[in-house]
N, C-alpha and C positions, 0 to 999 in steps of 0.2 A: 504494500500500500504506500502511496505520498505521504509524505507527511509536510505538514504547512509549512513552512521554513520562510513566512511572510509578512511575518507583525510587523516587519516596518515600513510595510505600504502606506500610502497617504491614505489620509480618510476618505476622499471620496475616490470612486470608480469611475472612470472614462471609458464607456463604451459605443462603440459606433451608432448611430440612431438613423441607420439606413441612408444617408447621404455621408457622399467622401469628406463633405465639408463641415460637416456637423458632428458635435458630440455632445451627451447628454451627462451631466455631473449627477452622482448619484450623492443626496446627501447623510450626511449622519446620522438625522433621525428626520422621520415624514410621521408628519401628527396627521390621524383620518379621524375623524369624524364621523360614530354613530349615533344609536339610535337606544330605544329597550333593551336591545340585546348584548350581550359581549362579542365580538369579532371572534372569528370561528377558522378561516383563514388566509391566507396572503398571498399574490404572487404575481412577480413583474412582469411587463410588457417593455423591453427598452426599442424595440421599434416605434412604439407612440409615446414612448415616455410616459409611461402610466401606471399606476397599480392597481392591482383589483384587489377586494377585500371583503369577505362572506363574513356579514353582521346577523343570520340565524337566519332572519325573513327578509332582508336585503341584501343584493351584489352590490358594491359601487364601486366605480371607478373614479380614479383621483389623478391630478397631475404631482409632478414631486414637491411638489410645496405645500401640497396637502387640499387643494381646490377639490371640491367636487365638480366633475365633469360626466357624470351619466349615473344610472341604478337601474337597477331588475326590481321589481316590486312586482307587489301580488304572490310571493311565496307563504301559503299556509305553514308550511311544515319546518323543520328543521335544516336548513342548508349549513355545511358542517365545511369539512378542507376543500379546497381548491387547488389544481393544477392547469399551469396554462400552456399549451401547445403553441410554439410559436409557428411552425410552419403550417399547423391546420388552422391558423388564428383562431382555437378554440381550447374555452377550461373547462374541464373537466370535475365535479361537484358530486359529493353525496349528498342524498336530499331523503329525510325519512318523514314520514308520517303515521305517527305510532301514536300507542295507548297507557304507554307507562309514564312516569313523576312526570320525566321531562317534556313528553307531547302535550299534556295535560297544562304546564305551565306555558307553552308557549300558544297553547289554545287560550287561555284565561288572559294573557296578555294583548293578543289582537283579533280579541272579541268573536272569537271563536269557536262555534261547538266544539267536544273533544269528540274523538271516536273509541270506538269499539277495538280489542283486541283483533278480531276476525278482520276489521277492513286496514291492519297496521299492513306498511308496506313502505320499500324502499327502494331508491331509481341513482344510475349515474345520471346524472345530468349535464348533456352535453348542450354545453351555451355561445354561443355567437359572439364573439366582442366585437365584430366590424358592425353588428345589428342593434348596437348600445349607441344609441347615435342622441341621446340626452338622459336626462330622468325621467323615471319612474315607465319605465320599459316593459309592458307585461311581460311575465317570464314564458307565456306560450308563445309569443311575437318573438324568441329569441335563441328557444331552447329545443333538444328534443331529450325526451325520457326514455330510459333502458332501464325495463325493472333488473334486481338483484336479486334473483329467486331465491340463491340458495341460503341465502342471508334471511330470506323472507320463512323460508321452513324450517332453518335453525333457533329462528327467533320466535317461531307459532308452537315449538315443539314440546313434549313434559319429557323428561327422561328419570330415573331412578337412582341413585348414588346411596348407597351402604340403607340401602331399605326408604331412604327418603323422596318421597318425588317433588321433582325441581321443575318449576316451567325454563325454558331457553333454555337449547340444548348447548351446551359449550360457556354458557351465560351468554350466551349472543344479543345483547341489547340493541341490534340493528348493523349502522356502518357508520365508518367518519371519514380516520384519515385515506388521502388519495395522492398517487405519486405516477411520475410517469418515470422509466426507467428499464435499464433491460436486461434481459434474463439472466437467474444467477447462473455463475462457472460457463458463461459465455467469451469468448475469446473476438477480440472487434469492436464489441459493444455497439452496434449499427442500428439492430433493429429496437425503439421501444415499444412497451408493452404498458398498458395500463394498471397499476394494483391498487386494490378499495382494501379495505383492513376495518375487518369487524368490530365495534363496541363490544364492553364486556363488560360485565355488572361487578362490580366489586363485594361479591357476598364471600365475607369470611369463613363461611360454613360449610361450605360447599369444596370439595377439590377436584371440580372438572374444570375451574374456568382459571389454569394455572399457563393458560397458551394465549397469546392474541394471534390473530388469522389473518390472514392474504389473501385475496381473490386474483386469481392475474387473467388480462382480459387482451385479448388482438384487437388492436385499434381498426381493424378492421372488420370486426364484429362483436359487439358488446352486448351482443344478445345472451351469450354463454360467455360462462369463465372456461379457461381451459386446466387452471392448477389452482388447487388447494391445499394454501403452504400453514402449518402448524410451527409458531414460533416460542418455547417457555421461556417467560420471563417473568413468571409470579406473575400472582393477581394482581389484574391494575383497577384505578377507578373509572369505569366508562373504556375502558380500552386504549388503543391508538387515535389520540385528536388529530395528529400532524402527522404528516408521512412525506419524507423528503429525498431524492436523493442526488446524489455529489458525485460529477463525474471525476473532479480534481483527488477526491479520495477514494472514490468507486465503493462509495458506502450509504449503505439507505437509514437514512436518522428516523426514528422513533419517539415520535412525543409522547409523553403518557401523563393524566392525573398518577401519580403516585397509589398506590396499595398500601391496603393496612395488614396483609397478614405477616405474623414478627419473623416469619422460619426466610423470608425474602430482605436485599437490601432495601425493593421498596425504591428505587431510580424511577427519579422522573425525563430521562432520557437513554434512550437506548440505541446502535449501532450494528447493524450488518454488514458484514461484508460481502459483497454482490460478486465476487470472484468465488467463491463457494459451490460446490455443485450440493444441491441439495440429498440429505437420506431418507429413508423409509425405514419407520421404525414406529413401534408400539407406542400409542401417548399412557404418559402415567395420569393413575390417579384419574381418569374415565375410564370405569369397567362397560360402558354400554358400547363404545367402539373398539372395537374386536380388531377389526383388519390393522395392515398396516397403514400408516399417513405419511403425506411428503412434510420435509421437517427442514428447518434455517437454523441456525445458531445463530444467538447473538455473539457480537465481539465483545461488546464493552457497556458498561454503562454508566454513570452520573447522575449526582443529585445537581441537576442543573435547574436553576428555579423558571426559564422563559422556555417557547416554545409550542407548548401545548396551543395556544391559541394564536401559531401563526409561525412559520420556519419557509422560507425558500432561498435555495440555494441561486447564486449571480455567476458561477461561476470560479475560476479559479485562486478558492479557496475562502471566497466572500458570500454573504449571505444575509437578507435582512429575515429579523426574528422581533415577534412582536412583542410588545412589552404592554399589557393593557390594561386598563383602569376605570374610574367612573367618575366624573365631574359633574355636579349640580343635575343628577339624575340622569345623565344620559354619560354610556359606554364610548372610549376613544381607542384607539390604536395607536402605538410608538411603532411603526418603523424602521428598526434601530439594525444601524450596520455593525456586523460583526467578522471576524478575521478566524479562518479555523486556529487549533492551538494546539502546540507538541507539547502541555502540560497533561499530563496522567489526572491531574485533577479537574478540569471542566475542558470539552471539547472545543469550546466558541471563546476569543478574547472582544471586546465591546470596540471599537474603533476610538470614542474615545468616551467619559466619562459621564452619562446623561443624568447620574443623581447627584454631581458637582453644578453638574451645569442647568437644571430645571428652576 
């Protein structure tokens, strides 16, 4: 693997912005501007010089100064991580519509019946940026939807564990994070592939839900997944939020709420290495799945405190990571550019000091 050997770059990033004569300065930190919601996730455009940024029930897109410059509105349900394809000029979204705590609050906030277990369901959501051409965008004017079936029967399912029956098999509480990125112990790294990464309930009582999961999908057909990758990393809360990855280090970053069970460190970030060929092997601790599964190891992990609500990678070795918060009742986004790190203790160093400087 690389390793960053680059902290003494400048703060900001120069990268081409589609003309020979132009370049776009990326800055230290881009304050966005929400809404109800907390920012959910992040990811740039430097052809238009924009960012886009999933606030639950809004897309918006921002210039780097932090302007609003368009939105997707009209989303019922939950819109979670974002990945943005630059050559398809399309991001990539998980979007659920469910019947547990969380859908339920997000129905009580924009005035909205909840539903029913039975009608819970979950879609990639593939959205148009060249189709964002102001605010408040319906999201059928922009998008198209691909359910996620097997995410949808994982999550309707009851299973049995040491005589107890559990609803959510695996603890599959739906999907979040989404990464675009290509296949592990692939040599070229050419083609990518789409991965959605399951939600997962953090019930301490339970020892099925000690894996978060991968879906991996052909950009050419997102009707079906084609792999389902089993990765242990103790129980997290809610799963993977952010799913990232880094060609500079050829590693897919793992955001997580943290886990409370103690036998675990309980990292709030985690690391793959994509040069890996995946195994088949027995998962522990679910006695109802018998066969083998295809299985990732993690590399590494950190109690890294940002992330969960916002990581994408720029490129070689840069990366903004959102730092988010809540002023006078409504949710903001930081932004904030970060530098990878050869310190064993956090993977990301800050560019430069944002709680000196706020």
């Amino acid at each position: 693997m690389k390793t960053a050997s680059i902290l003494a770059m400048a703060a900001a990033l120069l990268l081409s912005a589609g003309c020979a004569d132009e370049t776009i300065t990326y800055p230290d930190v881009i304050r966005i501007e929400g809404d109800r919601f907390h920012v959910q996730g992040i990811a740039l455009d430097s052809e238009k010089g924009v960012i886009y940024s999933s606030f639950t029930n809004i897309l918006t897109v921002s210039d780097l100064n932090g302007n609003l410059k368009g939105s997707v509105t009209g989303i019922t349900g939950h819109l979670g991580d974002i990945a943005f394809d630059p050559e398809k000029r399309v991001i990539y979204a998980s979007l659920e519509f469910k019947d547990d705590a969380i859908g339920k609050a997000i129905s009580h906030k924009i005035g909205e019946a909840g539903i029913q277990r039975s009608q819970s369901r979950f879609y990639i959501a593939e959205i148009y940026v060249d189709k964002i051409t102001g605010p408040d965008i319906p999201l059928e004017d922009a998008s198209r939807l691909y359910p996620v079936a097997e995410a949808g029967k994982d999550y309707m399912e009851t299973v049995t564990v040491k005589g107890i029956e559990n609803e959510h098999r695996y603890g599959c509480s739906g999907i979040d994070g989404v990464a675009l990125a290509p296949a592990f112990g692939e040599e070229g790294k050419k083609e990518k592939y789409l991965y959605v990464a399951y939600g997962i309930y953090g019930d301490t009582t339970r020892t099925d839900n000690d894996y978060n999961i991968l879906l991996r999908y052909d950009l050419a057909d997102l009707t079906v997944h084609t792999h389902k990758y089993f990765i242990h990393t103790g129980n997290t809360t809610y799963g993977i939020q952010n799913l990232a990855y880094d060609s500079f280090t050829d590693r897919m970053y793992l955001a997580v709420y943290k886990g409370k069970k103690k036998e675990y460190p309980n990292y709030g970030l985690f690391a793959i290495d994509m040069s890996q060929s995946p195994c088949t092997g027995q998962l522990q601790g679910v006695p109802y799945h018998t066969e083998e599964a295809e299985q990732v190891k993690i590399c590494e992990g950190w109690h890294f405190k940002w992330g969960s609500t916002g990581l994408t990678s720029l490129g070689e070795g840069l990366y903004y990571i959102s730092e988010d918060g809540k002023e006078d009742g409504r949710h903001y986004c930081n932004a904030t550019l970060y530098t990878a790190s050869d310190s064993p203790e956090a993977p990301f160093t800050r560019n430069y000091d944002t709680e000196k400087n706020d």
